[in-house]
BAROBA-159376 format. One record per residue (C-alpha): x, y, z; residue in one letter; residue number from 1. Coordinates in Angstrom, 1 decimal, always signed. Layout:
% residues N
<rec east="X" north="Y" up="Z" r="A" k="NUM"/>
...
//
This chain:
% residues 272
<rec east="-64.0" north="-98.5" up="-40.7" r="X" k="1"/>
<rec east="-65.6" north="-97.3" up="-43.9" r="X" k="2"/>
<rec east="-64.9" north="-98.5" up="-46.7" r="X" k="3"/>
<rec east="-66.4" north="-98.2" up="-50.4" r="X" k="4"/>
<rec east="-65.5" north="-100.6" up="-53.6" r="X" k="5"/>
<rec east="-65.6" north="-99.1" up="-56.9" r="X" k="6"/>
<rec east="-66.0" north="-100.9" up="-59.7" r="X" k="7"/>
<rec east="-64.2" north="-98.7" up="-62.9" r="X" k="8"/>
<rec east="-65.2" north="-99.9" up="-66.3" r="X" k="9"/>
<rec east="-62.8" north="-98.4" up="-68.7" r="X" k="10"/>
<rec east="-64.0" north="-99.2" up="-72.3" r="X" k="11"/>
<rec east="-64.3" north="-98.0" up="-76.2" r="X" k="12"/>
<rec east="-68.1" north="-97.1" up="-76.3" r="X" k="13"/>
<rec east="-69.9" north="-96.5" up="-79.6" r="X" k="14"/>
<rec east="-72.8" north="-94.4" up="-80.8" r="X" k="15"/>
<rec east="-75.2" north="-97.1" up="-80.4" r="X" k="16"/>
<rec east="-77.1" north="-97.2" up="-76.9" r="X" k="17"/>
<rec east="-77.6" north="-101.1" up="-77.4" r="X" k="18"/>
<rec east="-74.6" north="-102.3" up="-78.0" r="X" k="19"/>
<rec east="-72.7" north="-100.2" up="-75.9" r="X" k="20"/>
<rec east="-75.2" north="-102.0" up="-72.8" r="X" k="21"/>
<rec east="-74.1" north="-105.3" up="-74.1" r="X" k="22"/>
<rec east="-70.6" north="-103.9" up="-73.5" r="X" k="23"/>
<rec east="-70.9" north="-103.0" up="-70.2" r="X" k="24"/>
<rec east="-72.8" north="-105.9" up="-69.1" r="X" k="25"/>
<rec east="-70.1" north="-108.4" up="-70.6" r="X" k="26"/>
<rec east="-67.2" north="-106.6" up="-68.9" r="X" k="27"/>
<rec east="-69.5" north="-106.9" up="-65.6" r="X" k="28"/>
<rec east="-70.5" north="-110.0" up="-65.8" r="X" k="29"/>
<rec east="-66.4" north="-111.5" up="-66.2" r="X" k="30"/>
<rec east="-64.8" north="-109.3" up="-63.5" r="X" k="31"/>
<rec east="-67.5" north="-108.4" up="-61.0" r="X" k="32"/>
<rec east="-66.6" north="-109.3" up="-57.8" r="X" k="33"/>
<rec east="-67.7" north="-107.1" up="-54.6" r="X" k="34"/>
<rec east="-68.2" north="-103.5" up="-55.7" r="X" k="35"/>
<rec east="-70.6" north="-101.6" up="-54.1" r="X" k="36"/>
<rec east="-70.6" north="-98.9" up="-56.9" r="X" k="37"/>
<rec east="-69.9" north="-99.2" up="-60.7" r="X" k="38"/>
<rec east="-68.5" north="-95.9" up="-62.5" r="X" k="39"/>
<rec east="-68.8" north="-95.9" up="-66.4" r="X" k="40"/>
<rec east="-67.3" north="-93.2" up="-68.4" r="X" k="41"/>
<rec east="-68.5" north="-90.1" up="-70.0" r="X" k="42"/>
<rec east="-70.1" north="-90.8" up="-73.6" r="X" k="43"/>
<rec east="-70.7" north="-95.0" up="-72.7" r="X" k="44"/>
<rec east="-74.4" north="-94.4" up="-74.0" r="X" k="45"/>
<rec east="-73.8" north="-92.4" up="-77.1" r="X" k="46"/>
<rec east="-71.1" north="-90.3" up="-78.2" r="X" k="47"/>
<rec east="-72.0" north="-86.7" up="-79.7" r="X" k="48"/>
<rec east="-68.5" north="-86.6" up="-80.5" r="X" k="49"/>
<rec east="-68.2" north="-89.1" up="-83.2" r="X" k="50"/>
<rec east="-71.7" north="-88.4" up="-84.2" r="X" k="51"/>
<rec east="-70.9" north="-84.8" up="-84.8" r="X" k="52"/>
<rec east="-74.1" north="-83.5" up="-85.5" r="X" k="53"/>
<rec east="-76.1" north="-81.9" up="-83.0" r="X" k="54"/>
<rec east="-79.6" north="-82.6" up="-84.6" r="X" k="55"/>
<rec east="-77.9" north="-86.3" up="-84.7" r="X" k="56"/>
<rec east="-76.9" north="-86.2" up="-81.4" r="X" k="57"/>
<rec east="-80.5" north="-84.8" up="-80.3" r="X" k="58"/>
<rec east="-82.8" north="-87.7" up="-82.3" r="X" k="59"/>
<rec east="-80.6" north="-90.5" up="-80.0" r="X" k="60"/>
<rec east="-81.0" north="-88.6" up="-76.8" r="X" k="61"/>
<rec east="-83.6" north="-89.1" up="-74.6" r="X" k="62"/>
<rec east="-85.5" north="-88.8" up="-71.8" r="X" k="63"/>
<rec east="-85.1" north="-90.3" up="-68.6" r="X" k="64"/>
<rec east="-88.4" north="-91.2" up="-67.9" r="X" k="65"/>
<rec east="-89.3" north="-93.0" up="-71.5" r="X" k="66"/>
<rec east="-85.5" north="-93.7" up="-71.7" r="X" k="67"/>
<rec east="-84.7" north="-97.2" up="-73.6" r="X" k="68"/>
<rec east="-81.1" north="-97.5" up="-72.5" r="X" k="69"/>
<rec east="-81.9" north="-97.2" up="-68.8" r="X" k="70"/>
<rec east="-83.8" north="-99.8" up="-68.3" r="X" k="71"/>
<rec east="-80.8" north="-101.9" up="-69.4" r="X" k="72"/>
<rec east="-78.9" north="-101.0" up="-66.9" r="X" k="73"/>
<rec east="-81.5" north="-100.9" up="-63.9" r="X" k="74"/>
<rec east="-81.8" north="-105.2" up="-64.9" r="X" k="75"/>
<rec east="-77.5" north="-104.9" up="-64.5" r="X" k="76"/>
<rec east="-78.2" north="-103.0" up="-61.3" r="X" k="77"/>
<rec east="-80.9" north="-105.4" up="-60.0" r="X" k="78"/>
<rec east="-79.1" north="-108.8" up="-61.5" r="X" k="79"/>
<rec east="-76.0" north="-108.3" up="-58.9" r="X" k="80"/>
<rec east="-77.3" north="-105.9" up="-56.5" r="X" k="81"/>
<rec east="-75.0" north="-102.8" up="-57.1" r="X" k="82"/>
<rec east="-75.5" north="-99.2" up="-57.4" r="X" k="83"/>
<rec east="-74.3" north="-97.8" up="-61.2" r="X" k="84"/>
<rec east="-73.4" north="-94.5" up="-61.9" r="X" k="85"/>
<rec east="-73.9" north="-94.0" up="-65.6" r="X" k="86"/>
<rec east="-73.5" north="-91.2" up="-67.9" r="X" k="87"/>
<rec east="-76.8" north="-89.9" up="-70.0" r="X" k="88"/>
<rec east="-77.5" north="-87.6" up="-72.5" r="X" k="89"/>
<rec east="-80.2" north="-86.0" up="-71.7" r="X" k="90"/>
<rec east="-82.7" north="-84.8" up="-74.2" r="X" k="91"/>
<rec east="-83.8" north="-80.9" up="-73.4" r="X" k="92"/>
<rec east="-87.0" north="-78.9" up="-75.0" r="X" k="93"/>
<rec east="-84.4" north="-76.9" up="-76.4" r="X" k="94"/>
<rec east="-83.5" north="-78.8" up="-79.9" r="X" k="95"/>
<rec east="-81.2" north="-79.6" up="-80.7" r="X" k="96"/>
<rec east="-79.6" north="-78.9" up="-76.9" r="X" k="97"/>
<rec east="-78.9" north="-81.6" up="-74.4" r="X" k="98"/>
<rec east="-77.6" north="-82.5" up="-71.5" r="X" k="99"/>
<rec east="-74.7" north="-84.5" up="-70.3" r="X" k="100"/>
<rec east="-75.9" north="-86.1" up="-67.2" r="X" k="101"/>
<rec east="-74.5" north="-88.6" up="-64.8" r="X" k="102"/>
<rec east="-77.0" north="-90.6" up="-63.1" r="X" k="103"/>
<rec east="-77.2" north="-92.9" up="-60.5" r="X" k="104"/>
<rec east="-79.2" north="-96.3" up="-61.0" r="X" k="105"/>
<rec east="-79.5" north="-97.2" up="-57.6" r="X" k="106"/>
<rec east="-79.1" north="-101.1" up="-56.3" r="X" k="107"/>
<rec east="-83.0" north="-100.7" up="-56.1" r="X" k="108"/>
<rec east="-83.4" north="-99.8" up="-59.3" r="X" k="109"/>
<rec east="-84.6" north="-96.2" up="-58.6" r="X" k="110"/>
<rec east="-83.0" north="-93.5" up="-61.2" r="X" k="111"/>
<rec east="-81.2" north="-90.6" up="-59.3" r="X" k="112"/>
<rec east="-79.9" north="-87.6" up="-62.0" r="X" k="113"/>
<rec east="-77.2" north="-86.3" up="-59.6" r="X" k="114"/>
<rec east="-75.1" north="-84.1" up="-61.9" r="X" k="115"/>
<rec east="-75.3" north="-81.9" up="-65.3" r="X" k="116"/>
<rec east="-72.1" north="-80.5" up="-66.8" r="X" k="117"/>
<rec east="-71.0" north="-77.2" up="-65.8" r="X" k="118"/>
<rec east="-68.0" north="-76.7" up="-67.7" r="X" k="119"/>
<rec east="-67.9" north="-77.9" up="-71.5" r="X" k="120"/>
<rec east="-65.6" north="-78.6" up="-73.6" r="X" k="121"/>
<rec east="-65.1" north="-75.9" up="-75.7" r="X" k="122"/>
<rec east="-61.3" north="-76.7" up="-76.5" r="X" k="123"/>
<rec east="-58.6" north="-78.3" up="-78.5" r="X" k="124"/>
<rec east="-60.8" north="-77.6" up="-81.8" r="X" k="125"/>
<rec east="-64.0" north="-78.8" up="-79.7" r="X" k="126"/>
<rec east="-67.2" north="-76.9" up="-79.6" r="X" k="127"/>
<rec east="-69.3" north="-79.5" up="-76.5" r="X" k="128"/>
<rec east="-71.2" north="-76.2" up="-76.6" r="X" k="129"/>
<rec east="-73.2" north="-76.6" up="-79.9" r="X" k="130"/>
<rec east="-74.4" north="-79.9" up="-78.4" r="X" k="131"/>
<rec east="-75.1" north="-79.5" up="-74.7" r="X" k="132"/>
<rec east="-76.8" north="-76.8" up="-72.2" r="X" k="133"/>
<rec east="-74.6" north="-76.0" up="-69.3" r="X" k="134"/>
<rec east="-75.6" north="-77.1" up="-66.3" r="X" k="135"/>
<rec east="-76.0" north="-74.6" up="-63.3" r="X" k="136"/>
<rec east="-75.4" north="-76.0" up="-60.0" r="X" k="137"/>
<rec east="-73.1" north="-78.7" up="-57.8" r="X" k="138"/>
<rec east="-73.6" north="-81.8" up="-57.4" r="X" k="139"/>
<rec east="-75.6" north="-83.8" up="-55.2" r="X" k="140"/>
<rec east="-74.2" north="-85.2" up="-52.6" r="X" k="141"/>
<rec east="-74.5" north="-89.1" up="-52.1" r="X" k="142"/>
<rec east="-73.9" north="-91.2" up="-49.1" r="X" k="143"/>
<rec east="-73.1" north="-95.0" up="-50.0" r="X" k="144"/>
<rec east="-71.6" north="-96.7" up="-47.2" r="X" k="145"/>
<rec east="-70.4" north="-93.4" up="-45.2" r="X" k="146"/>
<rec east="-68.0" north="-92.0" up="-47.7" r="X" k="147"/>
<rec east="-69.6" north="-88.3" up="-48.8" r="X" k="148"/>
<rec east="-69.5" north="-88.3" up="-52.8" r="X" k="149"/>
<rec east="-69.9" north="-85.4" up="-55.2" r="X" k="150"/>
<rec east="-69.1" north="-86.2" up="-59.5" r="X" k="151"/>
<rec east="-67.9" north="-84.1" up="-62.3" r="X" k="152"/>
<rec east="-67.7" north="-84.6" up="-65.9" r="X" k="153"/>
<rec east="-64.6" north="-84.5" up="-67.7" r="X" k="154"/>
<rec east="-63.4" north="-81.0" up="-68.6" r="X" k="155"/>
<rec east="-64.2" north="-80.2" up="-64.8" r="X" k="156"/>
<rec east="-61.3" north="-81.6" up="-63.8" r="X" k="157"/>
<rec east="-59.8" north="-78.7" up="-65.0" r="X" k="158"/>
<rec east="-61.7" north="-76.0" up="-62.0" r="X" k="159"/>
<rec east="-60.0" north="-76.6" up="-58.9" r="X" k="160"/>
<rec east="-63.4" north="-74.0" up="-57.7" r="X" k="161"/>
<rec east="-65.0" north="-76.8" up="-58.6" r="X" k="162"/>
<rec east="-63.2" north="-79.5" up="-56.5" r="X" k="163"/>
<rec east="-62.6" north="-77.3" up="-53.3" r="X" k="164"/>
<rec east="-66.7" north="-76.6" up="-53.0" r="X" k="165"/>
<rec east="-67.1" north="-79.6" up="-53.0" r="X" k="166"/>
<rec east="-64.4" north="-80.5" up="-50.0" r="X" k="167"/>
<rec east="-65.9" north="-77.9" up="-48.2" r="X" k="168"/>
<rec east="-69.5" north="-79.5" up="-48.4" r="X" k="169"/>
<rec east="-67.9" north="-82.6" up="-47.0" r="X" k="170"/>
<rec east="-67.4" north="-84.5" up="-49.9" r="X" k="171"/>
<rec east="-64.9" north="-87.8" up="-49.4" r="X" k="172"/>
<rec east="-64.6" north="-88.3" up="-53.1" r="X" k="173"/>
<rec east="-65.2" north="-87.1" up="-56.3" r="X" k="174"/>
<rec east="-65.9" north="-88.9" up="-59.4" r="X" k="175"/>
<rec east="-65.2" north="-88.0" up="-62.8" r="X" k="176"/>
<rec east="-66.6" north="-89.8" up="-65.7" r="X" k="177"/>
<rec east="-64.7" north="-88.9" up="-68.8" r="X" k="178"/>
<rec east="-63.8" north="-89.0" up="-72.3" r="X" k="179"/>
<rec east="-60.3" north="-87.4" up="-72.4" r="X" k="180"/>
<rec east="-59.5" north="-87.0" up="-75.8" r="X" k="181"/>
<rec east="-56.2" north="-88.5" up="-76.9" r="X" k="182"/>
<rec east="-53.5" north="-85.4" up="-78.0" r="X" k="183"/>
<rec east="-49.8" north="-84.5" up="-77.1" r="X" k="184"/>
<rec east="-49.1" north="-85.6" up="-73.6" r="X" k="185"/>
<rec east="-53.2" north="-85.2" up="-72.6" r="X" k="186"/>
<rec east="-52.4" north="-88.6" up="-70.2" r="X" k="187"/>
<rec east="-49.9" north="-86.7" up="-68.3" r="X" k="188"/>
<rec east="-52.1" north="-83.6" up="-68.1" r="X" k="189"/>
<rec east="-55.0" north="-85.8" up="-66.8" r="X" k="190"/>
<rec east="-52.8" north="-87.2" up="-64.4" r="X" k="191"/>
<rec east="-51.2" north="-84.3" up="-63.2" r="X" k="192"/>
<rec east="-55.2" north="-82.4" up="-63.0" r="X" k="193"/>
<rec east="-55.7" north="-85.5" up="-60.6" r="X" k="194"/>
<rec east="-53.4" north="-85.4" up="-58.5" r="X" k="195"/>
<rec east="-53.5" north="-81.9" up="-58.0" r="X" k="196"/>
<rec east="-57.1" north="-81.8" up="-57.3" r="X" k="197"/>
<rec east="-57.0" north="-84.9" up="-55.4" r="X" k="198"/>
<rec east="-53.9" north="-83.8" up="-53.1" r="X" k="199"/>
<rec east="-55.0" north="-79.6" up="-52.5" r="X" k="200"/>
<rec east="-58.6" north="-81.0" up="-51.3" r="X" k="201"/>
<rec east="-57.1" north="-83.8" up="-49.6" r="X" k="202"/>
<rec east="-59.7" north="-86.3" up="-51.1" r="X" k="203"/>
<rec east="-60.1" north="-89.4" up="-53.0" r="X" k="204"/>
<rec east="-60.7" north="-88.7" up="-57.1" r="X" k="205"/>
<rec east="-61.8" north="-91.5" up="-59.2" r="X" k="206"/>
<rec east="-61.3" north="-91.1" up="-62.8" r="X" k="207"/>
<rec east="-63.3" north="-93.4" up="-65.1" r="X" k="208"/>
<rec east="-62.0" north="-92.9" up="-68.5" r="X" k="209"/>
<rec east="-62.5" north="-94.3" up="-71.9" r="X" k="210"/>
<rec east="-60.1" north="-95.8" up="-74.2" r="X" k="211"/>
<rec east="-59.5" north="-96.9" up="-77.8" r="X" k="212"/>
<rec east="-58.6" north="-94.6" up="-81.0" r="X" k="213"/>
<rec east="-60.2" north="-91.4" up="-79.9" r="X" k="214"/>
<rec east="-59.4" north="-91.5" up="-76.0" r="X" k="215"/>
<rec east="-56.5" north="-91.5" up="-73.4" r="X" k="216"/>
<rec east="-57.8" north="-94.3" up="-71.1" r="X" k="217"/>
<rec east="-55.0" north="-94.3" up="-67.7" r="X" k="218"/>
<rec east="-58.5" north="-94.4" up="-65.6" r="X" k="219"/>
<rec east="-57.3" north="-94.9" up="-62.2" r="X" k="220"/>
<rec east="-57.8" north="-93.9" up="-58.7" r="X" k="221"/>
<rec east="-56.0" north="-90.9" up="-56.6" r="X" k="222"/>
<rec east="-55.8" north="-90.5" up="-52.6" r="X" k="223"/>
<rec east="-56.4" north="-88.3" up="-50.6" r="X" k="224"/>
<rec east="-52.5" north="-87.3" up="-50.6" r="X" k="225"/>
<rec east="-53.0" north="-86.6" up="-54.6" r="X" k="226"/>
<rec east="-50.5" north="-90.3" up="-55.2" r="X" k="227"/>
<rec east="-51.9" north="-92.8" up="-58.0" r="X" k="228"/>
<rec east="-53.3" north="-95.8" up="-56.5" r="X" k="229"/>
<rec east="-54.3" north="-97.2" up="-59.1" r="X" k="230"/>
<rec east="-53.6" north="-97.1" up="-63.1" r="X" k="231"/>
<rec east="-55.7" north="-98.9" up="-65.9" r="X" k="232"/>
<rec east="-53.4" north="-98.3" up="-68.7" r="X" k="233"/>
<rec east="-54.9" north="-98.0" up="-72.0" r="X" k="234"/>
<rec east="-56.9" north="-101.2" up="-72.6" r="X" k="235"/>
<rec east="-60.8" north="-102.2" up="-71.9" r="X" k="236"/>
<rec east="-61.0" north="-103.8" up="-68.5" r="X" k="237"/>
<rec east="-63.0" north="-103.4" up="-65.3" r="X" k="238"/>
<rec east="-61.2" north="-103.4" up="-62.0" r="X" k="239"/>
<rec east="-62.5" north="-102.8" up="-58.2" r="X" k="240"/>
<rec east="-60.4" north="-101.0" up="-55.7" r="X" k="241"/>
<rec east="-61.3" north="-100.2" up="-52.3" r="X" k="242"/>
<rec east="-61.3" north="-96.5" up="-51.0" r="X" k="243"/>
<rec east="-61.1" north="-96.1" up="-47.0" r="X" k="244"/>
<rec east="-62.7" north="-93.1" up="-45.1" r="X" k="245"/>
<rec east="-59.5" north="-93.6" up="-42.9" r="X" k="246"/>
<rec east="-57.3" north="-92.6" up="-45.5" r="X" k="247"/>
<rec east="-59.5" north="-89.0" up="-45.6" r="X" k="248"/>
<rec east="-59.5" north="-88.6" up="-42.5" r="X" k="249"/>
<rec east="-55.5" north="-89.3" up="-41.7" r="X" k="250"/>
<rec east="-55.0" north="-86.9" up="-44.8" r="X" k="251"/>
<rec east="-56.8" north="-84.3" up="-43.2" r="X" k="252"/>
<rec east="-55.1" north="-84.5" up="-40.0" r="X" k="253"/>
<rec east="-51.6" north="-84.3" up="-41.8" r="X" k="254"/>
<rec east="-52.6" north="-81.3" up="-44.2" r="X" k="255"/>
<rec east="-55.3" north="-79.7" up="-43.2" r="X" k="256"/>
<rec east="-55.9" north="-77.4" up="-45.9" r="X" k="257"/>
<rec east="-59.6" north="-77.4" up="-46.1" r="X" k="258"/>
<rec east="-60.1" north="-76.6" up="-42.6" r="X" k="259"/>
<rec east="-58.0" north="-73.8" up="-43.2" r="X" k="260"/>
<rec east="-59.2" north="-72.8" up="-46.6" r="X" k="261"/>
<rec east="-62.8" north="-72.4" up="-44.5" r="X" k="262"/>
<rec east="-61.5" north="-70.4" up="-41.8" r="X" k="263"/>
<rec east="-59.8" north="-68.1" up="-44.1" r="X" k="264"/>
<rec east="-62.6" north="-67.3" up="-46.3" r="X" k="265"/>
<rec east="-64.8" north="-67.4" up="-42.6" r="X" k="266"/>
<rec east="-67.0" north="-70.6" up="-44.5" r="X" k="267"/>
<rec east="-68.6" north="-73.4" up="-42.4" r="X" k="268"/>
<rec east="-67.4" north="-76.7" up="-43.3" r="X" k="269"/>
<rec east="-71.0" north="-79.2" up="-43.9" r="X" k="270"/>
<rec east="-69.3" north="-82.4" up="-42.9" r="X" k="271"/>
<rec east="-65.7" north="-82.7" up="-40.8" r="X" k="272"/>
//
């Protein structure tokens, strides 16, 4: 049976690339056990929204090929033989623009950009906009250990379009890294957005939130039935849980909804 262990880090990040590695790696190196993947949250190498600057946010960015942050967490990668997904911002030739990309640092140390983020966060007095160029297209698909995964950013988790394209490439799982600000019942709304879009596309979705005074935290993990299986609460820790292709598979069988979805809108399904 396939099975994939993913390692959440749900922390309070700050604006400084350096220390937020030290961060990352102490939570790592106290908890790790087996995970096969590591998931850190949306703004753990710099925060744009604390900085609130754009030019500011554009001098710390950088690129990934001269990047000084990477390389940090390629030597966490390498030390204990586990793919990282990490999230980057990403500077652009259009100042002060970036990017907000999640990367993969492979358990080979190779760097793999596998996602840019569609939908910003223009919002709740927000303006993600004035810091970030959209990106385009889906994500990549990644296979690590059989299970078919896609990612999202965040505010995503509010386009079920999003969600269901990806079920109907095949994806097993989606994983949001996030910074869900803290406001009037935003943990129940994440949750709820979870469930939902873990339940209609009858997948797994991993949420990898930060915490502290600016952010939610409640990073967790929801199957393919759209039910919380796991719940980090609202302080810094690093847990593992293990998802099983089984559970995909049996969910699919029960509610088959993006078979269906397919054959109503005549689309062929990538992956069963």
């Amino acid at each position: 049976m396939s099975k994939l262990t993913v390692g959440i880090i749900q922390a309070s990040y700050t604006t400084q690339p350096s220390e937020n590695i030290d961060k990352t790696y102490s939570l790592i190196k106290k908890n790790y056990k087996e995970a096969d993947l590591i998931i850190l949250p949306e703004y753990s190498m710099t925060n744009p929204l604390i900085l609130k600057d754009p030019e500011r946010a554009y001098e710390v960015s950088e690129y990934p090929t001269s990047s000084k942050y990477l390389p940090g967490i390629v030597k966490i990668a390498n030390e204990y033989g586990v793919n990282i997904l990490v999230h980057f911002i990403e500077k652009t030739d259009k100042p002060p623009l970036t990017k907000s990309t999640s990367i993969l640092v492979t358990n080979r140390g190779e760097l793999l950009p596998v996602y840019n983020k569609i939908h910003l966060f223009d919002a709740y007095g927000f303006k993600e906009s004035s810091f970030f160029e959209p990106g385009r297209s889906l994500s990549k698909l990644i296979s690590v250990n059989g299970f078919q995964l896609a990612f999202a950013i965040c505010y995503d988790i509010r386009f079920p379009e999003l969600f269901r394209s990806y079920a109907l490439l095949g994806a097993h799982a989606v994983i949001v890294q996030s910074g869900w600000i803290r406001g009037p019942l935003k943990e129940e709304i994440l949750d709820k957005l979870a469930s939902s879009r873990a339940h209609e596309n009858t997948m797994y979705v991993v949420v990898v939130n930060q915490t502290g005074e600016m952010f939610t935290g409640r990073s967790g993990v929801f199957n393919p039935m759209g039910y919380r299986e796991l719940d980090l609460g609202l302080d810094e820790k690093y847990a593992e849980y293990t998802l099983t292709l089984r559970e995909v598979e049996k969910a699919r069988e029960i509610l088959p909804v993006v078979k269906q979805s397919a054959e109503k809108w005549d689309i062929r399904l990538k992956s069963k």
